[in-house]
LUMFI-196099 format. One record per residue (C-alpha): x, y, z; residue number from 1. Coordinates in steps of 0.25 Angstrom, whole numbers, always signed. Example, Ala and Ser with C-alpha at 12.3 -4.5 7.8 and 13.67 -1.06 7.14 Angstrom:
<recs>
((+49,-18,+31),1)
((+55,-4,+29),2)
</recs>
This chain:
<recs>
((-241,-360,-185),1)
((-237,-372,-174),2)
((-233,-385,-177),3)
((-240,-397,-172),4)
((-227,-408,-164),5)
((-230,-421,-169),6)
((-229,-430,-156),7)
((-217,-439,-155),8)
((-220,-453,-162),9)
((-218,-465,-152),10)
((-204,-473,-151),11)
((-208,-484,-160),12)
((-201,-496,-147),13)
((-196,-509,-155),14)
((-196,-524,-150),15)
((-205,-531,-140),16)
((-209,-533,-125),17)
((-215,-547,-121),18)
((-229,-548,-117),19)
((-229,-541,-104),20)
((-217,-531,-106),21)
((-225,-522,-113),22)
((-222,-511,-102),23)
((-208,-512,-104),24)
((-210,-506,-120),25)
((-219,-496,-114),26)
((-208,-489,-104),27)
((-199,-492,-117),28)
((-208,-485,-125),29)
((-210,-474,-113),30)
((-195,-472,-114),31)
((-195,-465,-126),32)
((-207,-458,-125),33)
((-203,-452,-110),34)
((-191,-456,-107),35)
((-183,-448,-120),36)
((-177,-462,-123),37)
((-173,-460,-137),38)
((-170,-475,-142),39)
((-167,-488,-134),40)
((-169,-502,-129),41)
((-175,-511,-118),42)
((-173,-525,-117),43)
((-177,-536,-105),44)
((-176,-550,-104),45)
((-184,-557,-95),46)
((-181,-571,-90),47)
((-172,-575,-101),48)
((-186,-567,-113),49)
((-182,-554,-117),50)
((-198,-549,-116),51)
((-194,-532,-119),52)
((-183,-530,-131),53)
((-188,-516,-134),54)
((-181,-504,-144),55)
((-184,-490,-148),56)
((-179,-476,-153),57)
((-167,-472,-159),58)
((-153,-476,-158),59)
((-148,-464,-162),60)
((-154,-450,-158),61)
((-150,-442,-169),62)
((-151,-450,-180),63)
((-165,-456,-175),64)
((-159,-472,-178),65)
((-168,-481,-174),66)
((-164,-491,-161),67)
((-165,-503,-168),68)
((-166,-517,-161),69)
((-152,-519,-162),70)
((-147,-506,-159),71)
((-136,-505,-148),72)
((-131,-494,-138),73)
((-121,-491,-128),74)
((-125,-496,-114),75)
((-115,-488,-106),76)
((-112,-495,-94),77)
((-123,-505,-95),78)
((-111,-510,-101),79)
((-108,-514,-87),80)
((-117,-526,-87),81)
((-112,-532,-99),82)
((-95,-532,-94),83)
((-100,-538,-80),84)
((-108,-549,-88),85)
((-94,-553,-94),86)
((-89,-553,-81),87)
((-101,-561,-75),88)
((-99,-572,-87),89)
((-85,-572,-81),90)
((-88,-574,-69),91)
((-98,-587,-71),92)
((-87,-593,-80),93)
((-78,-592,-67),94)
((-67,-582,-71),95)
((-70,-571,-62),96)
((-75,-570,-47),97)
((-82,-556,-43),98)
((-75,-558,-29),99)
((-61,-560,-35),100)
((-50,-549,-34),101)
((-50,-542,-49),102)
((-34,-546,-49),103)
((-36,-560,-47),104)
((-40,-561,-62),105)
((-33,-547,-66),106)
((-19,-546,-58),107)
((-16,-531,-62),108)
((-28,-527,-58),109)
((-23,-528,-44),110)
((-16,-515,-46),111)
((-16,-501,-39),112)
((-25,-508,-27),113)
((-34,-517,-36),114)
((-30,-529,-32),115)
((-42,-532,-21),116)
((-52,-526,-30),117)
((-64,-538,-33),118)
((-71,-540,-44),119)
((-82,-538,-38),120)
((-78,-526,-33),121)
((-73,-521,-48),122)
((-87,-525,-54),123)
((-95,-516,-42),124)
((-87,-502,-48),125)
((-80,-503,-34),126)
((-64,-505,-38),127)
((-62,-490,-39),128)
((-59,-491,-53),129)
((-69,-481,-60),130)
((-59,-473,-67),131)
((-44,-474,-74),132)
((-34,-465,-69),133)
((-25,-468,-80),134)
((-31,-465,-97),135)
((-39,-474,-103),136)
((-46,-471,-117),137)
((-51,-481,-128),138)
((-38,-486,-133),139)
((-35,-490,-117),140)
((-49,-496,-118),141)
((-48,-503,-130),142)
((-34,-509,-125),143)
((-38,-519,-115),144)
((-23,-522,-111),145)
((-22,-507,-110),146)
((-34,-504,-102),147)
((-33,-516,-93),148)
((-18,-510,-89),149)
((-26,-496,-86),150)
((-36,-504,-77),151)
((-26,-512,-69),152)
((-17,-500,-67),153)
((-30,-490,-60),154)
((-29,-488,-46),155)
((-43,-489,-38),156)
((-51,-475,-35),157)
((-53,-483,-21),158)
((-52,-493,-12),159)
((-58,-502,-21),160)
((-72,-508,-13),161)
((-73,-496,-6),162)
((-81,-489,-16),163)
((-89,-490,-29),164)
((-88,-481,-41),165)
((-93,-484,-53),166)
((-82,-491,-64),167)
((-89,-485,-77),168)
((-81,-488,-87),169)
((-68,-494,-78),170)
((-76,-506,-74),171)
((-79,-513,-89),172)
((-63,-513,-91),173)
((-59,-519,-77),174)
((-70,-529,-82),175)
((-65,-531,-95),176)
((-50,-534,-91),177)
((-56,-542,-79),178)
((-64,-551,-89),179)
((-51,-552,-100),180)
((-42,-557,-87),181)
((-51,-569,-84),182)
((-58,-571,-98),183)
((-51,-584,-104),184)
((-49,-578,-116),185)
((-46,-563,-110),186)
((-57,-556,-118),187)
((-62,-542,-117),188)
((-76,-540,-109),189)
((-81,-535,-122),190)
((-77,-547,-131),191)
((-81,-556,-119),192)
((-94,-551,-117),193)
((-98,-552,-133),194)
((-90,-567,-132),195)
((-99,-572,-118),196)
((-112,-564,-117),197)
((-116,-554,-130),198)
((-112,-566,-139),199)
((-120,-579,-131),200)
((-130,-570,-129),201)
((-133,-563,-142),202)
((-131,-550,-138),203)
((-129,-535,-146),204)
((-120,-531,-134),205)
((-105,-528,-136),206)
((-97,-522,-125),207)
((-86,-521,-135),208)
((-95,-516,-147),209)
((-89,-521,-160),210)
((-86,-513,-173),211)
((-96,-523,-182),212)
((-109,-514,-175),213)
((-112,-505,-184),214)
((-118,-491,-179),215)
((-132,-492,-183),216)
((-133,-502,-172),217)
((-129,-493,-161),218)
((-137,-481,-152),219)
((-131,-468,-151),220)
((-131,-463,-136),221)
((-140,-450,-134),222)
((-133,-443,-122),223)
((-143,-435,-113),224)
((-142,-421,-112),225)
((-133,-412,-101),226)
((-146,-407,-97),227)
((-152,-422,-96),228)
((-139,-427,-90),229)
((-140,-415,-79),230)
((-152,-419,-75),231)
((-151,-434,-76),232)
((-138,-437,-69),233)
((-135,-437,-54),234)
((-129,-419,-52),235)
((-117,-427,-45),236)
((-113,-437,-55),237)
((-115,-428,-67),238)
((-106,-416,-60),239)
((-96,-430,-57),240)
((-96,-432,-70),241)
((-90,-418,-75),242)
((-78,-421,-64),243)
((-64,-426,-71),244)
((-61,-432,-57),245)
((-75,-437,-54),246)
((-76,-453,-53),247)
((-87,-453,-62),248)
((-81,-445,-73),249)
((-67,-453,-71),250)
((-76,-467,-73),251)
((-86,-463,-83),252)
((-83,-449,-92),253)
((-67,-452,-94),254)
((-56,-460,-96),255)
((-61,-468,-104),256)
((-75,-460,-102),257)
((-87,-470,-107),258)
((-88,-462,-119),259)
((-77,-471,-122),260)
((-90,-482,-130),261)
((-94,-471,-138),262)
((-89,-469,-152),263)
((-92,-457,-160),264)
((-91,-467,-175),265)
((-96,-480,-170),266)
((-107,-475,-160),267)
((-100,-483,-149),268)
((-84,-488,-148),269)
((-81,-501,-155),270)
((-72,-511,-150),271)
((-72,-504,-135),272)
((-74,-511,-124),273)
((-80,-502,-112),274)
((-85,-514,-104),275)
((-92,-505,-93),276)
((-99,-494,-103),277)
((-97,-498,-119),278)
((-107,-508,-122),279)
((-116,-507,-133),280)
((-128,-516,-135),281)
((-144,-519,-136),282)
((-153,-520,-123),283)
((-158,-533,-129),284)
((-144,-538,-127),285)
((-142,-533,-113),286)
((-155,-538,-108),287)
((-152,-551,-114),288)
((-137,-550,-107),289)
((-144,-547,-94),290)
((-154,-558,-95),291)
((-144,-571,-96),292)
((-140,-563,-82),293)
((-154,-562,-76),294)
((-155,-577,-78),295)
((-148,-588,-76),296)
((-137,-583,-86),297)
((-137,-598,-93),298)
((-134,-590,-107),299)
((-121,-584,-103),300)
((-117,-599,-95),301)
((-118,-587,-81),302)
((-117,-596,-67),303)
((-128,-593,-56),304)
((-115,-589,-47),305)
((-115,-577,-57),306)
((-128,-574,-60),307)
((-131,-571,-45),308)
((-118,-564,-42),309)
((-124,-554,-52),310)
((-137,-554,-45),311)
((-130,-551,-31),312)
((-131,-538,-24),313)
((-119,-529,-27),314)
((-109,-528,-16),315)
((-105,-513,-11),316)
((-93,-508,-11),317)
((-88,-505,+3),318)
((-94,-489,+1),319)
((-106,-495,-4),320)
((-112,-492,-19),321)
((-111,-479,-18),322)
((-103,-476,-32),323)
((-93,-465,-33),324)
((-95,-463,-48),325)
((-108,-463,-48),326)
((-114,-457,-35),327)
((-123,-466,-30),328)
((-126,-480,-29),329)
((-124,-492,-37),330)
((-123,-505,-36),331)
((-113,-514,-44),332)
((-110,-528,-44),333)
((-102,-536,-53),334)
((-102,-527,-65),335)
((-117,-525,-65),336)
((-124,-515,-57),337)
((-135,-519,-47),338)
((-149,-513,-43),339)
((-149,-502,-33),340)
((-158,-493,-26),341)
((-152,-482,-35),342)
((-152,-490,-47),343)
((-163,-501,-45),344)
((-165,-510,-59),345)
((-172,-525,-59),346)
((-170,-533,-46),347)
((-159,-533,-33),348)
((-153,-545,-42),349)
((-149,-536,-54),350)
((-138,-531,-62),351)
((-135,-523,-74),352)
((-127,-511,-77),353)
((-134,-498,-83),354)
((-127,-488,-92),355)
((-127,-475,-93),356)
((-140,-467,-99),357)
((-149,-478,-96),358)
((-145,-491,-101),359)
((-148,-501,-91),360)
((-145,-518,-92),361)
((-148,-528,-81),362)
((-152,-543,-77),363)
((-163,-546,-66),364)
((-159,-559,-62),365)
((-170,-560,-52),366)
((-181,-555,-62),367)
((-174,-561,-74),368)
((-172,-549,-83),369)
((-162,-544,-92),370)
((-164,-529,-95),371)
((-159,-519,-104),372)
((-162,-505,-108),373)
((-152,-496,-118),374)
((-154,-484,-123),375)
((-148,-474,-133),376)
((-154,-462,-124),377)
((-145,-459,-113),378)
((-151,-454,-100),379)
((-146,-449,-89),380)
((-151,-457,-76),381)
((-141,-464,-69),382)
((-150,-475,-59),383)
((-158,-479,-69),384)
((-164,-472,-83),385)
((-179,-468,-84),386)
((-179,-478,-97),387)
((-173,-489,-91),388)
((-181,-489,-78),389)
((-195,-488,-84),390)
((-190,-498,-93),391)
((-187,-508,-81),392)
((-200,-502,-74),393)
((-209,-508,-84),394)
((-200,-521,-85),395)
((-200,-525,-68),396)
((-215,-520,-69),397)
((-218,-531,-78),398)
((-208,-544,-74),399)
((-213,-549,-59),400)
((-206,-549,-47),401)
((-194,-559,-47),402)
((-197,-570,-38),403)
</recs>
């Protein structure tokens, strides 16, 4: 005797498009019927309106939790975008310049050949710093007089300028000492970024994520499986990624490894700051972010000098783009990563940082968006996950050419 299968019921999507986003909701919708998303978020602001603040699915797998309207999740390294935003802040108050030599404002930073290294240079992954040859765990990293020993002391893999490699995690803490030497009141990136941008702005978005958030708020990360992640990944990268002595391995997998944001009790580390890969938050906060940038930055008190530095093409190293961690190219510019051929997303004036199994945030100065998508659903394209790009699909197909 045979069974009839009931078909799989609809993901019931939450929130709203404006009048005219509607195709945004579908791909959304789409996602999770096609596209195996299991639960996630889409936000977009639009000339200063946020016209699609869409939620749907679970936040956790295995229990079947819903995601809530102010559920939150790990962005990996979309992370990024946030630490170079303190940076950016810093910058228009007239504390840092992305030309100056990082020792200027940091004298023991001019160790072991650092002392010619640019900030400019250090925010495009191209300082040769990718990896620590000495330990560092999380007491190291909660220790910032510690760690910031550790970063001083580390040699250059290179010629810094000579070649880009990708700073995975190494980057957010030259950042974060960077920002405590010329903050006037010596704060960490984390406690500045809640002070200067989450705070003003109204944002659930912590690169320091504090004990006060109760579980039931945060997403559970689905990994994908070694069948998915064979097929997904680049064969180079992911044979890379087995090698002890590979530079991928050293910057990503150890010492401190990016599991470092994950806790087995708390879902995600409390009181941690991983500036380049540990920040925990909504899309509707990082669009909202990303959209003081994509205009004229009036909330944050931003300066037009700023705001078009941003939206400046990236500067090579002296090798090019190519990226010795991550075999190919990629463009980087202070802090943020830019369009490319192998990674296209909104205009040649954006800039946003992505994170690891699809997350993606960005500002489009020239089309005036501020975009996010999270997800709890971790794929495995690197240049650009099948949710995200049918998401900004739908969205480009509907704004008009920027004039």
């Amino acid at each position: 005797m045979g069974f009839a299968h009931e078909a799989p019921q609809p993901i019931h999507i939450h929130g709203h498009v404006s009048a005219g986003f509607e195709a945004v909701r579908d791909a959304f919708q789409q996602n999770f019927a096609g596209r195996r998303e299991a639960g996630g978020a889409c936000c977009v602001y639009w000339r200063g309106q946020k016209v699609v603040d869409l939620w749907g699915g679970v936040r956790n797998k295995s229990t079947g939790e819903p995601w809530n309207e102010d559920t939150m999740v790990l962005i990996w390294s979309a992370t990024k975008g946030l630490a170079a935003m303190t940076l950016a802040l810093a910058h228009s108050r007239g504390w840092l310049d992305y030309e100056e030599r990082v020792c200027t404002y940091w004298p023991e930073f001019a160790q072991n050949g650092k002392d010619k290294i640019t900030v400019r240079q250090l925010l495009a992954h191209q300082a040769g710093l990718f990896a620590f040859d000495e330990p560092v765990d999380r007491s190291v990293v909660a220790d910032l007089d510690r760690l910031a020993v550790v970063l001083a002391r580390q040699r250059p893999a290179w010629q810094p300028g000579a070649r880009q490699a990708y700073h995975a995690l190494t980057l957010g803490f030259y950042e974060g000492e960077l920002l405590r030497r010329i903050d006037p009141r010596h704060r960490s990136l984390g406690q500045f970024f809640q002070d200067e941008i989450a705070a003003r702005l109204g944002l659930d978005l912590y690169i320091r994520l504090p004990e006060s958030i109760p579980n039931a708020r945060l997403a559970t990360l689905a990994s994908p499986s070694p069948l998915e992640m064979l097929r997904g990944f680049p064969i180079r990268l992911t044979l890379a990624s087995f090698n002890h002595r590979s530079n991928i391995y050293r910057a990503l997998i150890a010492n401190p490894g990016a599991d470092i944001s994950r806790d087995g009790q708390r879902i995600y580390s409390r009181n941690l700051e991983v500036p380049s890969g540990g920040g925990v938050g909504t899309a509707r906060a990082i669009a909202k972010a990303y959209s003081v940038f994509a205009m004229d930055g009036y909330e944050l008190d931003l300066r037009p000098q700023t705001l078009r530095a941003l939206a400046a093409p990236a500067v090579p190293a002296t090798h090019g783009f190519y990226d010795e961690c991550l075999f190919g190219e990629v463009r980087f510019s202070l802090g943020f990563m830019k369009p490319s051929p192998a990674w296209p997303f909104g205009s040649e004036s954006s800039f946003g940082s992505p994170g690891s199994g699809g997350t993606l945030g960005f500002a489009d100065p020239k089309a005036g968006i501020g975009y996010a998508y999270v997800t709890s659903q971790m794929g495995t394209t690197l240049t650009g996950d099948p949710r995200d790009v049918a998401l900004r699909n739908a969205l480009y197909s509907i704004i008009p050419p920027a004039r």
